[in-house]
VEXDO-26722 format. One record per residue: residue number from 1; residue in one letter; x, y, z of N, C-alpha, C in turn. Coordinates in nm, 2 decimals, always signed. Layout:
REM residues N
 seq type n_east n_north   n_up ca_east ca_north  ca_up c_east c_north   c_up
 NUM    a      X       Y      Z       X        Y      Z      X       Y      Z
...
***
This chain:
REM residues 201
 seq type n_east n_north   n_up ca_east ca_north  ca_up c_east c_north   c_up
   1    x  -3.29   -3.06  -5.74   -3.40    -3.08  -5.83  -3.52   -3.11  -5.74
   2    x  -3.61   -3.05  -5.78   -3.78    -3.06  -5.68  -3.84   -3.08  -5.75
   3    x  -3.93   -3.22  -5.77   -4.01    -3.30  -5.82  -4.15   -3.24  -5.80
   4    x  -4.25   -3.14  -5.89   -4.34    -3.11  -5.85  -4.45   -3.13  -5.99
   5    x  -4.45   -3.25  -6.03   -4.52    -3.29  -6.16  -4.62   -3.39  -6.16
   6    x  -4.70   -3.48  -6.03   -4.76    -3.55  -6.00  -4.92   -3.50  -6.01
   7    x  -4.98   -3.60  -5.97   -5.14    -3.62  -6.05  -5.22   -3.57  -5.91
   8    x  -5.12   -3.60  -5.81   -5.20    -3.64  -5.65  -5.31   -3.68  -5.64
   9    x  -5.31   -3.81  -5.73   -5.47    -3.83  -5.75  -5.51   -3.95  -5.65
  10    x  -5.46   -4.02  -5.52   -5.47    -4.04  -5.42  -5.55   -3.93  -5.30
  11    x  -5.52   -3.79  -5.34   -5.58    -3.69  -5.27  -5.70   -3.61  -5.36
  12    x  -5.73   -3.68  -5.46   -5.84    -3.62  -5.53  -5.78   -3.57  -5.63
  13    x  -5.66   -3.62  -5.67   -5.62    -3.50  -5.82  -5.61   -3.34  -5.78
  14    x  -5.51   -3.32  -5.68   -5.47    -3.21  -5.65  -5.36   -3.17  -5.65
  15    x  -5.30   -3.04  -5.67   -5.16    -3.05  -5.65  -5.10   -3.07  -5.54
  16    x  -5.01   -3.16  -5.50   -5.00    -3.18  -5.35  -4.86   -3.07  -5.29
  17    x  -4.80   -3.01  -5.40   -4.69    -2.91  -5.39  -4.76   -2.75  -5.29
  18    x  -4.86   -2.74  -5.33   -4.97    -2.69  -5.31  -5.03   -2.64  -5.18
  19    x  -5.06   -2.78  -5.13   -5.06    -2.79  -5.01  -5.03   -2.65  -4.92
  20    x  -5.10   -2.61  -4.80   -5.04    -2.51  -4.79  -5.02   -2.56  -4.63
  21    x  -4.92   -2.46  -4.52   -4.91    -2.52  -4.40  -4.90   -2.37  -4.36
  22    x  -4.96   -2.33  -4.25   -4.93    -2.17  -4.18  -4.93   -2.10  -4.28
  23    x  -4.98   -2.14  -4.39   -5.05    -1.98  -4.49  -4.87   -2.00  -4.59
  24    x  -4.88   -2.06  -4.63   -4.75    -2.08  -4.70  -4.74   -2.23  -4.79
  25    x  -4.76   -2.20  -4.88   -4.72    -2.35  -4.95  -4.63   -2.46  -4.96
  26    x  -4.63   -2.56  -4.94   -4.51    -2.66  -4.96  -4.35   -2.64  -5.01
  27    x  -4.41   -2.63  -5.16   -4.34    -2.60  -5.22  -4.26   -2.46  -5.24
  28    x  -4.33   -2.35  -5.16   -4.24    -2.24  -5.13  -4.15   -2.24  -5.00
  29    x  -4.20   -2.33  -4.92   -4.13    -2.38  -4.82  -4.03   -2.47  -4.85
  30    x  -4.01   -2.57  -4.93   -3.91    -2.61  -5.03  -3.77   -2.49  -5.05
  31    x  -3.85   -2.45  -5.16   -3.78    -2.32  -5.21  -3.71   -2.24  -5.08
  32    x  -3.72   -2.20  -4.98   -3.68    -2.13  -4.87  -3.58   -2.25  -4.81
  33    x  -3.63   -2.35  -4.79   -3.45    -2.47  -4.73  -3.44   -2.45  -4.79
  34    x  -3.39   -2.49  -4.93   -3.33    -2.53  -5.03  -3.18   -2.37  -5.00
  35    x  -3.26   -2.27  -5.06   -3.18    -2.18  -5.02  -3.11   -2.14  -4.88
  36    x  -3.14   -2.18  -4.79   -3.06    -2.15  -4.67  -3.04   -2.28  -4.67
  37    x  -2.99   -2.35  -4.69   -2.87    -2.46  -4.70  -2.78   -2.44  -4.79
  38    x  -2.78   -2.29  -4.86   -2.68    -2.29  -4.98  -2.67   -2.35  -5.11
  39    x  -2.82   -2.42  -5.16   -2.83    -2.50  -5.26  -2.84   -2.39  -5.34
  40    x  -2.73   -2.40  -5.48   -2.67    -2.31  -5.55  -2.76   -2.26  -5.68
  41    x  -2.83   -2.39  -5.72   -2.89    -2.44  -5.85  -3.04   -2.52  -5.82
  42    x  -3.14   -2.46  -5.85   -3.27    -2.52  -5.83  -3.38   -2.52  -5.94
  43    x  -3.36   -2.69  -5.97   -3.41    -2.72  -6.10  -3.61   -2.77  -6.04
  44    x  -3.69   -2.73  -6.09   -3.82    -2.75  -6.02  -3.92   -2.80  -6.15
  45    x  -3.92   -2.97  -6.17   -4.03    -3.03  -6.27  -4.16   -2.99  -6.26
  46    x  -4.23   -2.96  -6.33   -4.40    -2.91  -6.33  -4.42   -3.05  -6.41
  47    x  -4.53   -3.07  -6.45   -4.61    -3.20  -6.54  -4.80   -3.13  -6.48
  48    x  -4.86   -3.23  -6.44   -5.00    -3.20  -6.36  -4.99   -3.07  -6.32
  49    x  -5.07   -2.94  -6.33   -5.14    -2.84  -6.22  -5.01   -2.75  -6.33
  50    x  -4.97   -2.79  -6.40   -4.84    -2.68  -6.44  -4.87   -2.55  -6.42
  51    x  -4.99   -2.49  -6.49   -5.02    -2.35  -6.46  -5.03   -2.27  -6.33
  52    x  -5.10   -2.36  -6.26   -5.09    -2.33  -6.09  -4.95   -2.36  -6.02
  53    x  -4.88   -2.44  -6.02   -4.73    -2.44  -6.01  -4.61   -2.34  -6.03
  54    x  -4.64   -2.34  -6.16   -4.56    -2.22  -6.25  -4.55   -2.13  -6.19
  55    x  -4.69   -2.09  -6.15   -4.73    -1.94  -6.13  -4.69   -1.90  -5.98
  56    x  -4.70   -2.03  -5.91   -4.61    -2.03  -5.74  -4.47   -1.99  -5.77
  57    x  -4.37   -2.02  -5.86   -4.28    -1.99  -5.87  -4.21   -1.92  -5.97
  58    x  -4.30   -1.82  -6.04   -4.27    -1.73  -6.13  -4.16   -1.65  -6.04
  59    x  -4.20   -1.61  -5.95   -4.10    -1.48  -5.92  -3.99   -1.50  -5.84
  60    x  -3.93   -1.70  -5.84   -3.81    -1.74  -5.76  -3.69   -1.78  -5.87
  61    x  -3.59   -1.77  -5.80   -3.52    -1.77  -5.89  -3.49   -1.92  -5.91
  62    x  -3.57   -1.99  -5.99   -3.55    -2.12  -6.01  -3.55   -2.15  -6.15
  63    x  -3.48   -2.27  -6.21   -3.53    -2.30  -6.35  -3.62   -2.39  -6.34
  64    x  -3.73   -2.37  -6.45   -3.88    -2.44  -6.46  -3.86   -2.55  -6.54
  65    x  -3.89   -2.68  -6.60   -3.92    -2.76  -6.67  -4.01   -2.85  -6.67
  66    x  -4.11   -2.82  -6.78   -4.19    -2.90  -6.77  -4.25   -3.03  -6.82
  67    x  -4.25   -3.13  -6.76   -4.25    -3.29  -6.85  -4.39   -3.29  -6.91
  68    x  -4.39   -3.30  -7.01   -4.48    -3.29  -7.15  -4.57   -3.43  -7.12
  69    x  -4.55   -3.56  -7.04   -4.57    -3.67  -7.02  -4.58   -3.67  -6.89
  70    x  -4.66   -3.63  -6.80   -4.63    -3.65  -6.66  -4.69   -3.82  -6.65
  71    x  -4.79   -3.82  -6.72   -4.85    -3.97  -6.74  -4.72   -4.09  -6.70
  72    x  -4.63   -4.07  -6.72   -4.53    -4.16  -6.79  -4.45   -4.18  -6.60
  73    x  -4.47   -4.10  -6.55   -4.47    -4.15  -6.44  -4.32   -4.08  -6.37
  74    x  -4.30   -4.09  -6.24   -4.21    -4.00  -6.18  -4.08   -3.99  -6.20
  75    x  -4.05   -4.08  -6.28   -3.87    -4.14  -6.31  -3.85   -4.04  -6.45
  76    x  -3.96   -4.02  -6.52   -3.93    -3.97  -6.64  -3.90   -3.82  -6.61
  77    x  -4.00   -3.75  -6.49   -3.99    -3.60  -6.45  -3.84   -3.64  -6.40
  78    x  -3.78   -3.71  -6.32   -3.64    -3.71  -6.25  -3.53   -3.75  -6.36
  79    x  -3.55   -3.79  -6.44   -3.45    -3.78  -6.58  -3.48   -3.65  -6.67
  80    x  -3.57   -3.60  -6.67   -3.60    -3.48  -6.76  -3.52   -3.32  -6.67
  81    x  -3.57   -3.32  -6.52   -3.53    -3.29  -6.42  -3.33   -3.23  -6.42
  82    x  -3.27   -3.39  -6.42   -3.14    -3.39  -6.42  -3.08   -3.36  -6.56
  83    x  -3.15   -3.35  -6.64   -3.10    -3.30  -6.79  -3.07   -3.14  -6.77
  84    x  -3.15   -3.06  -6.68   -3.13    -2.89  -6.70  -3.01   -2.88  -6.58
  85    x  -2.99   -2.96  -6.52   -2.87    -2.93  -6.46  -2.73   -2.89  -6.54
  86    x  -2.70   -2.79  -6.49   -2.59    -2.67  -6.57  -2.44   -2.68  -6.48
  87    x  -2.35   -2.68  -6.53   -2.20    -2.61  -6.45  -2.18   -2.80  -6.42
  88    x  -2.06   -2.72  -6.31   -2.00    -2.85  -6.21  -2.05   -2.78  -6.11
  89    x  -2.10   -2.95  -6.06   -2.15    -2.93  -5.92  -2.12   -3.08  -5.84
  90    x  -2.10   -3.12  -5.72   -2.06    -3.20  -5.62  -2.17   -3.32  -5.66
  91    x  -2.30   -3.28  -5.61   -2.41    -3.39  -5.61  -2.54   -3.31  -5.66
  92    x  -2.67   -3.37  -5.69   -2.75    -3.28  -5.65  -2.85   -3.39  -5.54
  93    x  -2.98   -3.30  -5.48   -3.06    -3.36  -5.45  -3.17   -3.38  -5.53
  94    x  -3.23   -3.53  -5.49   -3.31    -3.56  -5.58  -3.48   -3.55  -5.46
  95    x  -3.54   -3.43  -5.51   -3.64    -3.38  -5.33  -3.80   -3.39  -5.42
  96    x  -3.84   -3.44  -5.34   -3.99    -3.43  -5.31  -4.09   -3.35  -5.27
  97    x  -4.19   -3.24  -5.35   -4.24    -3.13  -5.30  -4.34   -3.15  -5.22
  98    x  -4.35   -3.27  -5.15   -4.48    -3.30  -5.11  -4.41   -3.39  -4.93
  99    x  -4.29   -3.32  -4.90   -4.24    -3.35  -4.74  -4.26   -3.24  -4.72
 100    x  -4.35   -3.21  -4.62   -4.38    -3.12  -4.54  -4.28   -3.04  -4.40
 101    x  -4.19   -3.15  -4.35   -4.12    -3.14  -4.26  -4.00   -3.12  -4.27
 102    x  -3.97   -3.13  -4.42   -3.81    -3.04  -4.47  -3.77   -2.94  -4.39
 103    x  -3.71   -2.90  -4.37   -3.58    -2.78  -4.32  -3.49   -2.74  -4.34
 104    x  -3.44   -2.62  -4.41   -3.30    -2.61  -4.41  -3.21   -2.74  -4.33
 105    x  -3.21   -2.74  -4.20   -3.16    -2.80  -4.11  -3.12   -2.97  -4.16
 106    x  -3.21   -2.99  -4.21   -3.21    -3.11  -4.26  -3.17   -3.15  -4.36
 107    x  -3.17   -3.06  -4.43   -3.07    -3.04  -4.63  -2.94   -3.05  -4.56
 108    x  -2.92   -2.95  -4.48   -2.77    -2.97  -4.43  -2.73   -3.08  -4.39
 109    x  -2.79   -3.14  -4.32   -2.76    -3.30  -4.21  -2.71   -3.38  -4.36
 110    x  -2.80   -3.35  -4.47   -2.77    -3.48  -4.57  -2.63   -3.41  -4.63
 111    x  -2.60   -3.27  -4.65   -2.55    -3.25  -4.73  -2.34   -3.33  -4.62
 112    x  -2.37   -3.31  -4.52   -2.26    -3.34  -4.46  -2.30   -3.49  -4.46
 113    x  -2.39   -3.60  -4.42   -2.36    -3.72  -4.49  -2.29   -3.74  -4.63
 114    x  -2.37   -3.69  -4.67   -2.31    -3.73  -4.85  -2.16   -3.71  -4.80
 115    x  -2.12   -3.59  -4.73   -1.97    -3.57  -4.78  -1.86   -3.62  -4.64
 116    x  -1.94   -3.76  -4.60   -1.92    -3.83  -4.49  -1.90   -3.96  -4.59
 117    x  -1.95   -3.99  -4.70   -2.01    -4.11  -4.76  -1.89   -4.15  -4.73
 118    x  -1.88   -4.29  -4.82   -1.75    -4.40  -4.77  -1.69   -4.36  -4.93
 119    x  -1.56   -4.37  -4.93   -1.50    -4.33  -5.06  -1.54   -4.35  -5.18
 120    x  -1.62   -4.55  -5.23   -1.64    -4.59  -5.34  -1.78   -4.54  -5.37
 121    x  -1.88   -4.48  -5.29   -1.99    -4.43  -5.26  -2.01   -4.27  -5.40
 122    x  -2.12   -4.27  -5.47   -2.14    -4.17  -5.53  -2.29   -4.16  -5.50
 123    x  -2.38   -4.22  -5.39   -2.54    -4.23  -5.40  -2.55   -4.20  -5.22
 124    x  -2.62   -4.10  -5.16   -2.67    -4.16  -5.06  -2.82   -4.11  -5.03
 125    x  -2.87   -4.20  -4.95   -2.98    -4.14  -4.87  -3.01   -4.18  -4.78
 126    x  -3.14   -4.12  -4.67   -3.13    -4.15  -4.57  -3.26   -4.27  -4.54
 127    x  -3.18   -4.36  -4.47   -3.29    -4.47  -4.38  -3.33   -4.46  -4.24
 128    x  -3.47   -4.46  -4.20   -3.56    -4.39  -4.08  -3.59   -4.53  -4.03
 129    x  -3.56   -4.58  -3.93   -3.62    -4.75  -3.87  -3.61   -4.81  -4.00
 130    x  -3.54   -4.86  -4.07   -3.55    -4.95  -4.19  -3.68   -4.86  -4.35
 131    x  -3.68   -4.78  -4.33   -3.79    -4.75  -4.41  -3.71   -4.62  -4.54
 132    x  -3.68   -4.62  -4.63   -3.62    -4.50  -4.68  -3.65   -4.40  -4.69
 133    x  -3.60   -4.32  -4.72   -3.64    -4.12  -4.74  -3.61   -4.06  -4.82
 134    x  -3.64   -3.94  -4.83   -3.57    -3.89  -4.91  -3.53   -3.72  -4.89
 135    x  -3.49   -3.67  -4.98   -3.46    -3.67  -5.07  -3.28   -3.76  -5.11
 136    x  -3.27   -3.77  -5.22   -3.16    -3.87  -5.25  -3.07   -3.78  -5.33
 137    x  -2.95   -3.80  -5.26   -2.82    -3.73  -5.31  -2.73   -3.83  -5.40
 138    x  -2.69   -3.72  -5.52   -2.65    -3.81  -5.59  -2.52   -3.73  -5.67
 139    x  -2.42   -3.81  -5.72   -2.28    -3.72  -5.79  -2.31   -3.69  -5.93
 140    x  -2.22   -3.55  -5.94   -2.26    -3.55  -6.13  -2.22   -3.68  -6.23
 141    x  -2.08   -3.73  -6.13   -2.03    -3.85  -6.21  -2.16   -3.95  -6.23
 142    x  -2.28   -4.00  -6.14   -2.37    -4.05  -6.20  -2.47   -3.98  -6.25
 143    x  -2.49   -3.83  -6.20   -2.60    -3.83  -6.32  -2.56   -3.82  -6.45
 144    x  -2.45   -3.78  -6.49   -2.37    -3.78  -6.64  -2.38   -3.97  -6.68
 145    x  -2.34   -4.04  -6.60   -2.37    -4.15  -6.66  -2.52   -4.22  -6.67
 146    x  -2.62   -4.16  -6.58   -2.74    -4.20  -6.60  -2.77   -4.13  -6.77
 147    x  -2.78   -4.00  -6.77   -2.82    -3.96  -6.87  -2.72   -4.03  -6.98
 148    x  -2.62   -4.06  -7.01   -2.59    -4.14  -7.14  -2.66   -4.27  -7.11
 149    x  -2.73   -4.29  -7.09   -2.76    -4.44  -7.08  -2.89   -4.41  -7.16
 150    x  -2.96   -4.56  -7.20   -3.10    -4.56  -7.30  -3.20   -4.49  -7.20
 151    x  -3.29   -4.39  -7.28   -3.36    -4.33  -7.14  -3.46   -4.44  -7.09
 152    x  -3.46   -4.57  -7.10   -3.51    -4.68  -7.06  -3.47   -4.70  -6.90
 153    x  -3.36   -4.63  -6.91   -3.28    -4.66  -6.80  -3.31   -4.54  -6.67
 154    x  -3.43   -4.61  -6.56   -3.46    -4.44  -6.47  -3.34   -4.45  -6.35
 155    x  -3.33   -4.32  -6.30   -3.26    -4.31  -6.16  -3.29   -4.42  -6.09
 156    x  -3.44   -4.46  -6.06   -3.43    -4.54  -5.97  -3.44   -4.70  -5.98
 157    x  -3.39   -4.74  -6.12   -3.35    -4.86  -6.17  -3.23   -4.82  -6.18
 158    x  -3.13   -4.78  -6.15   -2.97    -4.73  -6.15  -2.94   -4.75  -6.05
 159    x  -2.98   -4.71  -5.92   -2.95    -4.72  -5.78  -2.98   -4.89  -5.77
 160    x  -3.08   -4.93  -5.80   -3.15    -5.05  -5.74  -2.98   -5.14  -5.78
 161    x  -2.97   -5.11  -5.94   -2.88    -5.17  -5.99  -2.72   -5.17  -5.93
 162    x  -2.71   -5.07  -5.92   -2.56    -5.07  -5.87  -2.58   -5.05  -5.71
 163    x  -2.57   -5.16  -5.61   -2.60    -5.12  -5.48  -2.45   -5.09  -5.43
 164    x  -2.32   -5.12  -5.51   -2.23    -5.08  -5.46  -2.16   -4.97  -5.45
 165    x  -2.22   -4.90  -5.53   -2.25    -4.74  -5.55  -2.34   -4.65  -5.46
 166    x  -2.40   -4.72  -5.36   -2.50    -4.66  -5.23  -2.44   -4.69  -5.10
 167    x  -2.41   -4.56  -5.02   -2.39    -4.56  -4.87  -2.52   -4.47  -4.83
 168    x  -2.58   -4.61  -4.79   -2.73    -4.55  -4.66  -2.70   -4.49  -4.58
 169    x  -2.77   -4.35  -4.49   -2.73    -4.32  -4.40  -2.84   -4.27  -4.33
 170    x  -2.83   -4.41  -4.21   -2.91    -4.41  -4.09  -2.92   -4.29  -4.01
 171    x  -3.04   -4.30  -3.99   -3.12    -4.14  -3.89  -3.22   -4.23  -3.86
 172    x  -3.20   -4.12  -3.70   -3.37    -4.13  -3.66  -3.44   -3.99  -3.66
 173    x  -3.41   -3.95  -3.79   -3.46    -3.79  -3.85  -3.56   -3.78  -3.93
 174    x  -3.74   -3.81  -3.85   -3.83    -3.89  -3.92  -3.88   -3.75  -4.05
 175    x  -3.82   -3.64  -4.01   -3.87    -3.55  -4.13  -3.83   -3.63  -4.28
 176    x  -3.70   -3.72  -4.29   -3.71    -3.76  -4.43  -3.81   -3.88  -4.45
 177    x  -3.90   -3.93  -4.37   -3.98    -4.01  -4.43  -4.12   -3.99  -4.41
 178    x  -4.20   -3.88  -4.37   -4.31    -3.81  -4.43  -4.35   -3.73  -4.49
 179    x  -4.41   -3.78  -4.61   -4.47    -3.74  -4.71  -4.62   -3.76  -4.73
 180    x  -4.69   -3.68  -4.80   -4.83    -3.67  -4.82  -4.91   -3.72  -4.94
 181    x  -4.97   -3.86  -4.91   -5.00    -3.88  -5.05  -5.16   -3.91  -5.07
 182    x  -5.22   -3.92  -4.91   -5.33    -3.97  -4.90  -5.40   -3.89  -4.85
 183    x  -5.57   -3.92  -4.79   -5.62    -3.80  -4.68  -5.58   -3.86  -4.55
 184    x  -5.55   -3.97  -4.58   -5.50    -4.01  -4.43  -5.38   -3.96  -4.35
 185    x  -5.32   -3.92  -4.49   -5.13    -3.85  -4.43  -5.18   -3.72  -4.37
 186    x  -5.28   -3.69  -4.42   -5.34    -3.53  -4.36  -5.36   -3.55  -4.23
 187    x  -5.46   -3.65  -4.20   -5.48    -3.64  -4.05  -5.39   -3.69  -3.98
 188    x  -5.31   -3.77  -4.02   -5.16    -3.84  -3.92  -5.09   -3.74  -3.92
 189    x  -5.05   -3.65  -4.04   -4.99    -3.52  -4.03  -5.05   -3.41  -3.92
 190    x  -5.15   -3.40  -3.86   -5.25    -3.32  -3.79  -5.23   -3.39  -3.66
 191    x  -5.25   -3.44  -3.64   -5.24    -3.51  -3.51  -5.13   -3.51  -3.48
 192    x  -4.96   -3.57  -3.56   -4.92    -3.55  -3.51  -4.80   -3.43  -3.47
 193    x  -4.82   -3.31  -3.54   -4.81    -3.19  -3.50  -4.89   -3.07  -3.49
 194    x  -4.97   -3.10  -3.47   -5.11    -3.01  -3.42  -5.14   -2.86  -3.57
 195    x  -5.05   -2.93  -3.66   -5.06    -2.86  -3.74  -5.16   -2.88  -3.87
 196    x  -5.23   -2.77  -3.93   -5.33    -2.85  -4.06  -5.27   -2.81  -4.21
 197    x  -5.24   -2.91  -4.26   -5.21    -2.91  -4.41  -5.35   -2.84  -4.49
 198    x  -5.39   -2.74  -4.53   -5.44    -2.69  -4.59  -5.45   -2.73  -4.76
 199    x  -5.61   -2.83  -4.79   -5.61    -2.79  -4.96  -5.59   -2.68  -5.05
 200    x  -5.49   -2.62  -5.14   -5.55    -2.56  -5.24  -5.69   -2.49  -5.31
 201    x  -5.71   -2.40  -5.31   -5.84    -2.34  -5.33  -5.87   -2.36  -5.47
***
């Protein structure tokens, strides 16, 4: 699932999915790991910019949903999100359209943690020097139990809650912990790979 329904209004109220890097969008860069890691099922939230979003991913083979309430804040897109999940599946990830340094490579590293986890374990993600990342892998056995619960109840009040249900897994694989949310992440993003995150036209 790829979370692409925010306001980015830290960057001026833009789409930050958007974003483009070497003439290529974020979020179709998303879309490209995702698929060469073998991710079977790609569920992709719009909310904010939906029209310009949408229209990024009209012609992928993804399912679209879009939170009627993006106002309501990011836990609602990640419950709304894990509802269009279809079939049996292992875990899904719960990803961020706005990490620029994703990689196939890197979908893989989590997907063999996860299936490293320690037995009583149905949650993991990864921790960079003490700081968390993401994206966050998670079993159908909890998203089926998140979604019966009062939708009061978000993913990330479920995790907080059941920590015995979470194996962290330490990396120093700093691609899971930047993300773009300021103009500052632009220039720290710039500097430190000589590369330029491009606004949206």
């Amino acid at each position: 699932m790829l979370l692409a329904a925010g306001e980015g209004s830290r960057l001026g109220s833009i789409p930050k999915s958007l974003l483009t890097l070497n003439g290529q969008s974020l979020l179709t860069r998303q879309l490209a790991a995702l698929r060469l890691a073998k991710i079977e099922q790609i569920v992709v939230v719009t909310g904010y910019f939906h029209p310009l979003i949408e229209a990024e991913v009209k012609d992928q083979a993804v399912v679209v949903i879009r939170n009627p309430t993006p106002e309501a804040g990011q836990q609602s897109s990640v419950r709304l999100g894990l509802a269009q999940l279809r079939g049996s599946y292992d875990f899904s990830f719960i990803t961020l359209a706005d990490q620029p340094l994703l990689v196939a490579e890197d979908f893989l590293e989590l997907i063999s943690a996860f299936e490293q986890r320690r037995a009583s374990a149905e949650i993991r993600y990864p921790v960079v020097n003490g700081q968390r990342g993401n994206p966050v892998a998670i079993s159908q056995k909890i998203i089926s139990t998140i979604l019966a619960e009062d939708p009061a109840v978000t993913c990330r009040g479920f995790i907080k809650d059941h920590p015995q249900l979470v194996d962290q897994y330490h990396t120093e694989n700093e691609h899971f912990i930047v993300d773009i949310d300021t103009t500052q992440d632009l220039l720290t993003f710039q500097a430190r790979t000589g590369s330029e995150l491009k606004r949206p036209i």
